[in-house]
Structures are given as structure tokens and as C-alpha cells.
C-alpha positions as CSV (number, residue, x, y, z in Angstrom):
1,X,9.0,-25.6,-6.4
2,X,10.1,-24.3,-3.1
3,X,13.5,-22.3,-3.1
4,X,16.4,-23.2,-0.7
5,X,16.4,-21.0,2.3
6,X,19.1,-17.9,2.4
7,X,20.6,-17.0,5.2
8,X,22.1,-13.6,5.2
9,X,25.4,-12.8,7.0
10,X,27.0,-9.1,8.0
11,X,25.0,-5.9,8.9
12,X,21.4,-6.5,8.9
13,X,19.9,-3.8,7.9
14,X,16.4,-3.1,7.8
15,X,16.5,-3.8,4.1
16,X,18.0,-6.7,4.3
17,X,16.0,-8.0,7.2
18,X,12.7,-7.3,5.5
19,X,14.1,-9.4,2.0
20,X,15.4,-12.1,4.5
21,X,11.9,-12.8,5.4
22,X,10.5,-12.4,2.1
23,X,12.8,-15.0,1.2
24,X,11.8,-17.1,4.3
25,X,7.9,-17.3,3.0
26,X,9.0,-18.4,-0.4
27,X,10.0,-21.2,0.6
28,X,7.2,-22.3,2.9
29,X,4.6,-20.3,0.7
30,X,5.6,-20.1,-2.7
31,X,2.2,-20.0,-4.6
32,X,0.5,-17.6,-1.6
33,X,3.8,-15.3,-1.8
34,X,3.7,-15.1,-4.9
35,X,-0.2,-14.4,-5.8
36,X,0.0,-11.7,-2.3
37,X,3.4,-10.6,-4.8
38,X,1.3,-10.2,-7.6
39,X,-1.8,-9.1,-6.4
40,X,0.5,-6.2,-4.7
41,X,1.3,-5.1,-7.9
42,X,-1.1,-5.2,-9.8
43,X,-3.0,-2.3,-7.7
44,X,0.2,-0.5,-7.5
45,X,0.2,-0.7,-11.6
46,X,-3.8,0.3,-11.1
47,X,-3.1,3.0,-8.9
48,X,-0.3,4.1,-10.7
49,X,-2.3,4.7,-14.0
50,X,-4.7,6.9,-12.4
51,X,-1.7,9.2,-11.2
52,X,-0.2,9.6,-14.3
53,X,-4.0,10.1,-16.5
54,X,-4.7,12.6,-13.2
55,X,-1.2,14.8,-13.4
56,X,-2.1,14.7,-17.4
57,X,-5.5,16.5,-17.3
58,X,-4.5,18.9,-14.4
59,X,-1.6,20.4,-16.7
60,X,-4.7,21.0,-19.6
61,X,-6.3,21.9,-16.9
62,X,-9.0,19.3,-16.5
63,X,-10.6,18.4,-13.3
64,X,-9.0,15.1,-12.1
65,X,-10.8,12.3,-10.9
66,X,-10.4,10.7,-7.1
67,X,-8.2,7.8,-7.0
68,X,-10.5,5.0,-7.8
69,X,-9.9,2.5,-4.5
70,X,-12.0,0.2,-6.0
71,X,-10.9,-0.3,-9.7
72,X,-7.2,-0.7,-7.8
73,X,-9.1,-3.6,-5.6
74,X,-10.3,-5.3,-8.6
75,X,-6.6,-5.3,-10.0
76,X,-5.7,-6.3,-6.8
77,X,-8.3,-9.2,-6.7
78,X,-6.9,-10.6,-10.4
79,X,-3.3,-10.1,-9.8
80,X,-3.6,-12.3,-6.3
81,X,-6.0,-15.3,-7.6
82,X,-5.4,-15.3,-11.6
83,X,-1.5,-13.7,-12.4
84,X,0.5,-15.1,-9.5
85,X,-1.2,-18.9,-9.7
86,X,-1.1,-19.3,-13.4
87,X,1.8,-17.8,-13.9
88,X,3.3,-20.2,-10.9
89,X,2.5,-23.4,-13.0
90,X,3.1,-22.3,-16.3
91,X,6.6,-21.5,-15.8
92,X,7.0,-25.2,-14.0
93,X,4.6,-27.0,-16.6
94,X,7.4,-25.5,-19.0
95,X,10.3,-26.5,-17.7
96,X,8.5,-30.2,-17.9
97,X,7.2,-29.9,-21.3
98,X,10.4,-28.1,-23.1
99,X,13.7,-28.8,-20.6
100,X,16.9,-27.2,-21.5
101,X,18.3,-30.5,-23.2
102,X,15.8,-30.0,-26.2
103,X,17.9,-28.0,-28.3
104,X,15.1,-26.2,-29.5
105,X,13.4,-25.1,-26.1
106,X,14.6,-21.7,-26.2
107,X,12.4,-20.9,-29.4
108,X,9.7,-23.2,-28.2
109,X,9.1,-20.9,-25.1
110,X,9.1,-17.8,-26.5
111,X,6.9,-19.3,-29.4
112,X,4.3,-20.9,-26.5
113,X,4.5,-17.6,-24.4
114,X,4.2,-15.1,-27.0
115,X,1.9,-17.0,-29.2
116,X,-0.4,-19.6,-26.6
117,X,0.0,-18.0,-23.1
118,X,0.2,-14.2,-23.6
119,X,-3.1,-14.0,-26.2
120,X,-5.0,-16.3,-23.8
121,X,-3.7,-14.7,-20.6
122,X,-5.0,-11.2,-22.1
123,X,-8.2,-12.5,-22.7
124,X,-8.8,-14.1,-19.5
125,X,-7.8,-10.6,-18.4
126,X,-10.6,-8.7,-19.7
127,X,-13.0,-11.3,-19.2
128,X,-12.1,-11.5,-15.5
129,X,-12.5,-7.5,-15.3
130,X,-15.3,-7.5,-16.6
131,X,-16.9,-10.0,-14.1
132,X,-15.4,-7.9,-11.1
133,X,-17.0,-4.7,-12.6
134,X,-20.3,-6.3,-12.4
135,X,-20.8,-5.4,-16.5
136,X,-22.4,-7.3,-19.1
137,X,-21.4,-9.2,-22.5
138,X,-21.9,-6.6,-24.1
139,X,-19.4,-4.7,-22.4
140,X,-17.3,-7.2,-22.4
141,X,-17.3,-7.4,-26.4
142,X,-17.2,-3.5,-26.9
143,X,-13.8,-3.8,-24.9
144,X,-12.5,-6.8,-26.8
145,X,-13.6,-5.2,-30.2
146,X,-12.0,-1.8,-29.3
147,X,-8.4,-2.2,-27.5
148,X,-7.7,-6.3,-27.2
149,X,-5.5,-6.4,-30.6
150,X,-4.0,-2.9,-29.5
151,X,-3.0,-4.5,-26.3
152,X,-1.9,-7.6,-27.4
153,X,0.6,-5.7,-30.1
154,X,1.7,-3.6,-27.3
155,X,2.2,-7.0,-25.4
156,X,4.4,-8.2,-28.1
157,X,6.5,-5.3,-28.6
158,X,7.1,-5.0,-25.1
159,X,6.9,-8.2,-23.4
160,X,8.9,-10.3,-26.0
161,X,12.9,-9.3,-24.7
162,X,12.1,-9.4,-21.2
163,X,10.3,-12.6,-21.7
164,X,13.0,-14.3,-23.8
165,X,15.5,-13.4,-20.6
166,X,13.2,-14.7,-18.4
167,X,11.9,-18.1,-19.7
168,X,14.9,-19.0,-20.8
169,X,17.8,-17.7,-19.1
170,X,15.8,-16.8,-15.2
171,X,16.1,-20.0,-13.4
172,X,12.8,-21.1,-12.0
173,X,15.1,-21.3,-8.6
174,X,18.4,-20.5,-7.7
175,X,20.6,-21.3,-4.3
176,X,23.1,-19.9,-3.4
177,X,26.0,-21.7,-1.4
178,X,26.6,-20.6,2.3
179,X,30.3,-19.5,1.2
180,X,29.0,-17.0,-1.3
181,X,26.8,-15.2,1.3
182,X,29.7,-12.8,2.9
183,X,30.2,-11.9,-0.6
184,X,26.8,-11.3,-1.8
185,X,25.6,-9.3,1.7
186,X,27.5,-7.2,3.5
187,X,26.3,-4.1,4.4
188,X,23.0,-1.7,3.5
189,X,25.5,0.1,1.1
190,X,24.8,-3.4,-1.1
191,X,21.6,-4.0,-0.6
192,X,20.3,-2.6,-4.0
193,X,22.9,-5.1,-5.9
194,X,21.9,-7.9,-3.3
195,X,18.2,-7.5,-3.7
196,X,18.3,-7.2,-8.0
197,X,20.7,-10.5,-7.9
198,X,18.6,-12.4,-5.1
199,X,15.3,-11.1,-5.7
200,X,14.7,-11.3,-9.6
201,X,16.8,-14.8,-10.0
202,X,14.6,-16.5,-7.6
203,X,11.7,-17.4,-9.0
204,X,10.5,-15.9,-12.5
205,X,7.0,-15.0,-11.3
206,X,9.1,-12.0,-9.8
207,X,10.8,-11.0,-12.1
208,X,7.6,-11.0,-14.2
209,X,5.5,-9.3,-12.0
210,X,8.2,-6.0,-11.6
211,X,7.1,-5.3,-15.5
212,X,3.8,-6.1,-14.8
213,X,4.0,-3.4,-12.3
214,X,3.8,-1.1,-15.7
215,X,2.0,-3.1,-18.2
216,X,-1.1,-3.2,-15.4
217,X,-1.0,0.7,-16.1
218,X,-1.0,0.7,-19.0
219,X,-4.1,-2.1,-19.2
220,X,-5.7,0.0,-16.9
221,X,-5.5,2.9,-19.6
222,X,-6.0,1.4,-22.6
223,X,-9.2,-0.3,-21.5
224,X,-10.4,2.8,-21.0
């Protein structure tokens, strides 16, 4: 569902500007946005795994590997055409399925993400990995045997709060009337307020994807 268009008032700052436009393509791009969103992150979470296993073995003094381009790539590649998609129309296709006048919807979400959609999600992760790693079913089943149910434990523990907020209480879409603009933007010195009220209460894909930015890392390890 395409978001109203903000238009920012005050300094424009070079933060500002760059969220202005960001805003600007979700509303004529949503899915693409978010997928190019997604996909962005995903590496980042990738990249940001082999950092932190690197810094571990060069204070045991290990030699570190070199930042894998490609394994970021591949995270890169599922983030843009499986996270920010699904993710897109699940979030709509509940808002459909369990509106806020059933006066049960807030445990039926959480019940269908944690339960349906984070399980099956996970699983179409490693499958999909293993497909862009070019490895067999047998890989494929050595993974799932050794570190699915550890992830998917670590997914509940972790995901659950921030999923509660965000199903339930993260509009899929927010607007915000012109008169509140002078309020909301100002100058740079309110950008990082601006940007965490803006930016994470328009569309839940986002707000998803910023703790995705440390799950992926820790996928990225644990599938190890």
C-alpha cells in the first residue's frame, strides 16, 4: 500500500534531503524500495558477521579470513527477491485476514508470525542459501539437522517483543498532516528523532529489516 508523500519543511540538510527521497520512492515504489531496503541489509548483516568472527580469531590469534564478497552477494540476492516481497504481502495479507476490530487479532498475529510465518520463513531461508551456494540435498539436510531448531529458538527469544510491537502496534502506513511537519523537521540537530519517528512508523518491512540487520549475522554464523 503506497504511503502519502512527506514534504519536509525548515533546514534541509543533507540528512534530511537524502530521507525526503527515500520517502519519495516509497510511495511510487514500495515493493522495489523495499526489497533494494532489504536486500541492503541483508549483506550489511552478512558482511557484518564476517567482521565480528574475523576481530574474534585475530585476538586468539588465528589467521582471519578475506571478507567473503560473495557469500555477502548471496545475502544480498535473498534479502532483495525473498525478505522484502514476502514480508511486503504478509504484513497486508494480515491486516485483511485479522483487522484490529477482531478483538483477538493482537494474539492471532503474534500466534501466525511466531508459529506459521517465522518457522516457514527460516526454512525457505536455508533452502534458498543453499541453492545460491550451488550445494546439494545433502547439504542442505546436514544444515537443517544441525542449527535449524537452534535458530528458530534464537528466532523466538529474540524476534517475539519486537514483533509483537510491530504487527500490532507499527501501522502498515502512517501520514502525517502538513501542520505537523514544522514540528516534526526543523533543523539537522533533529534529524535522528525525525528519521526514528518517520522512518520506522512507515511501513513495517522497515522496521523489520533494521533487526534483521543483526539476525542476518547471526544466520550467517550459526549456519556455519
Amino acid at each position: 500500500m503506497p504511503v502519502e508523500s512527506v514534504h519536509f519543511r525548515g533546514h534541509a540538510g543533507v540528512h534530511s534531503h537524502l530521507l525526503q527521497q527515500y520517502l519519495i520512492l516509497l510511495k511510487k515504489y514500495p515493493i522495489l524500495t523495499k526489497s533494494l531496503s532489504s536486500g541492503l541489509l541483508s549483506a550489511l548483516g552478512n558482511l557484518l558477521s564476517q567482521i565480528l568472527e574475523a576481530r574474534k580469531k585475530a585476538k586468539i590469534g588465528t589467521p582471519a579470513n578475506e571478507i567473503n564478497v560473495a557469500g555477502a552477494a548471496r545475502y544480498a540476492v535473498f534479502g532483495m527477491l525473498i525478505t522484502g516481497p514476502v514480508s511486503h504481502f504478509v504484513y497486508q495479507l494480515m491486516e485483511l485476514w485479522m483487522p484490529t476490530t477482531d478483538p483477538f487479532c493482537i494474539v492471532k498475529r503474534l500466534l501466525l508470525d511466531r508459529f506459521i510465518f517465522a518457522p516457514g520463513f527460516l526454512l525457505l531461508f536455508y533452502f534458498v542459501m543453499n541453492i545460491l551456494e550451488a550445494k546439494g540435498w545433502e547439504d542442505f539436510e546436514k544444515k537443517m539437522r544441525s542449527s535449524y531448531w537452534t535458530a528458530l529458538k534464537m528466532n523466538w527469544k529474540v524476534w517475539t517483543p519486537f514483533q509483537f510491537i510491530n504487527i500490532n502496534f507499527v501501522p502498515v502506513q502512517v501520514i502525517f498532516p502538513s501542520s505537523l511537519y514544522p514540528h516534526l523537521i526543523y533543523t539537522d540537530c533533529d534529524f535522528f528523532p525525525v528519521f526514528v519517528s518517520v522512518f520506522l512508523f512507515q511501513f513495517r518491512v522497515l522496521f523489520a529489516n533494521f533487526i534483521a540487520l543483526f539476525w542476518y549475522a547471526y544466520l550467517a554464523s550459526v549456519r556455519k
